[in-house]
C-alpha positions as CSV (number, residue, x, y, z in Angstrom):
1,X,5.3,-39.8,-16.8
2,X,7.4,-38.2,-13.6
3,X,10.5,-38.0,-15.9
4,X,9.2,-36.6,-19.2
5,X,10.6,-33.8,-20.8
6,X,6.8,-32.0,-21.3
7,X,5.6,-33.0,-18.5
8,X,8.1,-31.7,-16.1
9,X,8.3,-28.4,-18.1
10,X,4.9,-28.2,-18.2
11,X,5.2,-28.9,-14.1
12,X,8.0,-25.9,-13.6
13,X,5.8,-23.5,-15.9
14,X,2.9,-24.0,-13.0
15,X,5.5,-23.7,-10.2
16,X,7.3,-20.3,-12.0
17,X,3.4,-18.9,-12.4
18,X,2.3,-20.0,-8.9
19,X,5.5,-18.0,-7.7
20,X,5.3,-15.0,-10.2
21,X,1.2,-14.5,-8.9
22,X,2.4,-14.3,-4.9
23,X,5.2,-12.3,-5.3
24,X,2.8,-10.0,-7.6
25,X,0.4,-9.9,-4.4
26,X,3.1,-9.6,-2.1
27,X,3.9,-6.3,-3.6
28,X,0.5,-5.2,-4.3
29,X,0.2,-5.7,-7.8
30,X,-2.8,-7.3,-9.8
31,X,-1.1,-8.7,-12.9
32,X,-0.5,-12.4,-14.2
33,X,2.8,-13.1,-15.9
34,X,1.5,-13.0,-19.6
35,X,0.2,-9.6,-19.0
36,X,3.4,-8.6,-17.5
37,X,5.5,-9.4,-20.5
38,X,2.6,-8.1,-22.5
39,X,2.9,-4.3,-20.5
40,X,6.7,-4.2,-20.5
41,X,6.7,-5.0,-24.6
42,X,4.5,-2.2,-24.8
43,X,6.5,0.1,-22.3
44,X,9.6,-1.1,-24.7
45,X,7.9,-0.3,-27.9
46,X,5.5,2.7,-27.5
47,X,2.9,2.1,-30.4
48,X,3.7,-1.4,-31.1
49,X,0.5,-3.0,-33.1
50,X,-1.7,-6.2,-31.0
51,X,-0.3,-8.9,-33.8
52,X,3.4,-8.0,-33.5
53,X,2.7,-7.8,-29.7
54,X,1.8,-11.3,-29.7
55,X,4.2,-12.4,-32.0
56,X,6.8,-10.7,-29.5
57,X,5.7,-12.1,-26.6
58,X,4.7,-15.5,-28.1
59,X,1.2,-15.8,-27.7
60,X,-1.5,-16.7,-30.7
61,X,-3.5,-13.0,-32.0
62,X,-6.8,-13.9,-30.4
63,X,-5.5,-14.7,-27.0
64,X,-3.7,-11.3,-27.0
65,X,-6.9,-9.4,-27.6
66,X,-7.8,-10.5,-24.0
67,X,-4.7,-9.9,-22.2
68,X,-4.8,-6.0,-23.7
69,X,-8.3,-5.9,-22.9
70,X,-7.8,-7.1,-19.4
71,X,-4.8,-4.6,-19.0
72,X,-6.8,-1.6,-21.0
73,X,-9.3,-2.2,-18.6
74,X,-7.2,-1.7,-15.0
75,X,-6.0,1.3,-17.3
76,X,-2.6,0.0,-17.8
77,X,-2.6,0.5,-21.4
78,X,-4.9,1.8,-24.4
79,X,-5.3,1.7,-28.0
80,X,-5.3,4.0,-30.6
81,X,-5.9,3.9,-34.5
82,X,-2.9,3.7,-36.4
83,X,-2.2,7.1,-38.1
84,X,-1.2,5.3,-41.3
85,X,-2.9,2.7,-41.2
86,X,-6.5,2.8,-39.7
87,X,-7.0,-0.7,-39.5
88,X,-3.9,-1.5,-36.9
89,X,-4.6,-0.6,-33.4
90,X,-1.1,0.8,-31.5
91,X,-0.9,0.3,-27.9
92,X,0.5,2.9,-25.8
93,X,1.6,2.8,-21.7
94,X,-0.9,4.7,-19.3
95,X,1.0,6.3,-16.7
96,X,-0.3,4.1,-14.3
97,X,1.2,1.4,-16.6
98,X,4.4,2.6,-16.1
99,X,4.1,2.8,-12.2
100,X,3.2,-0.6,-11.8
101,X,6.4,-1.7,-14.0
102,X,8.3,0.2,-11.8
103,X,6.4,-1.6,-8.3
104,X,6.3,-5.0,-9.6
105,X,10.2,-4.9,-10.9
106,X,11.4,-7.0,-7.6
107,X,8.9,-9.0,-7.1
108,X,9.4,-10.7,-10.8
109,X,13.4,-10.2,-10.3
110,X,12.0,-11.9,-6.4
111,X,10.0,-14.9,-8.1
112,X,13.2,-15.6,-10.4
113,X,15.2,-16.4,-7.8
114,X,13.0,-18.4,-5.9
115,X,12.9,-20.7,-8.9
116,X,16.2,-21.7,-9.5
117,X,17.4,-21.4,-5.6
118,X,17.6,-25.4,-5.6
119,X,20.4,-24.9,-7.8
120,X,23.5,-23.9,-7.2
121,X,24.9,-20.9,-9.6
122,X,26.8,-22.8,-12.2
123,X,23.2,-25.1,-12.5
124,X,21.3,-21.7,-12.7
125,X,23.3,-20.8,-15.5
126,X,23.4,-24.4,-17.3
127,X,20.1,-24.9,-16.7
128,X,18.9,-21.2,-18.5
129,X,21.1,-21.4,-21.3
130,X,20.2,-25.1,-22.1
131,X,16.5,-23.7,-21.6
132,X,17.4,-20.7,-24.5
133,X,18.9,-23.8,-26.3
134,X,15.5,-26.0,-26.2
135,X,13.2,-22.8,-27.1
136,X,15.1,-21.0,-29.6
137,X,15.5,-24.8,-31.4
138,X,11.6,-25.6,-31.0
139,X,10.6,-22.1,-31.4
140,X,8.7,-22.8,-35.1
141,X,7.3,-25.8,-33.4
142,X,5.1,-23.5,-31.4
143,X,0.9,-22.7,-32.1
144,X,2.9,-19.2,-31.5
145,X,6.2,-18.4,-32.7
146,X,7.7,-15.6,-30.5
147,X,8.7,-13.3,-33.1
148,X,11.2,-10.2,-31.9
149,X,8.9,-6.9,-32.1
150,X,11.5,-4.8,-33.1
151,X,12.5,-6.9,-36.7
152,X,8.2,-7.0,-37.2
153,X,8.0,-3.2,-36.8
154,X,11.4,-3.3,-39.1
155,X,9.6,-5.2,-41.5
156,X,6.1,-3.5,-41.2
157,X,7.9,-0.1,-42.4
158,X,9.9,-1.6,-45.0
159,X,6.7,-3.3,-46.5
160,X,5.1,0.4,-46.7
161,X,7.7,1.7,-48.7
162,X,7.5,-1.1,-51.2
């Protein structure tokens, strides 16, 4: 079992979480990685909707509803109706959203490098782009599909129209 593919990524994925949470604390920041990718979507694409949210960041629709509710709570983020369309919920950054981007940027630059510091540069960069390789290839494969925010808001417009 030591030398399967799942279970070693599986392994590194509790390793590269492990890492991300202390150099969080280290810098004074209460966040776990998924709502870190969830807040700087957000920050990215002011408005953005929960379900392309989650299709951005990969994670299934009802699992997303906690992480904004967990960030909306520590005030990170909130929600407002749609104003053309009242049944999509847009999240927008808090200010205090944006500060906390801006304090936890080197720790998750800081846990990044911790991971891949057994390997020597040209590893770090075979290793990442055969990782790309594996996840863009299985990407479908997934319970969630990460699906680019920008072509779903894209789409979302274009839909409107028609």
């Amino acid at each position: 079992m030591e030398t399967l593919p799942g279970h070693l990524i599986r392994r590194l994925q509790q390793v590269a979480v492990s890492l991300f949470l202390g150099e969080a604390t280290k810098a004074g920041c209460d966040l776990t990685p998924v709502q870190y990718a969830a807040l700087v979507t957000v920050d990215k694409h002011q408005g953005i909707d929960q379900a392309t949210l989650a299709g951005a960041i990969a994670y299934d629709r009802a699992t997303i509803v906690g992480v904004i509710d967990r960030l909306e709570k520590k005030g990170l983020v909130r929600r407002v109706l749609s104003p053309s369309d009242r049944r999509l919920r847009q999240l927008v950054i808090e200010g205090k959203g944006k500060e906390l981007l801006q304090r936890i940027q080197s720790a998750v630059l800081d846990a990044q490098v911790k991971i891949l510091e057994p390997l020597d540069p040209g590893e770090q960069a075979a290793f990442c782009s055969l990782l790309v390789k594996l996840v863009a290839a299985n990407n479908e494969l997934s319970r969630a599909p990460m699906r680019p925010a920008r072509r779903a808001l894209v789409q979302r417009k274009l839909n409107k129209r028609v």
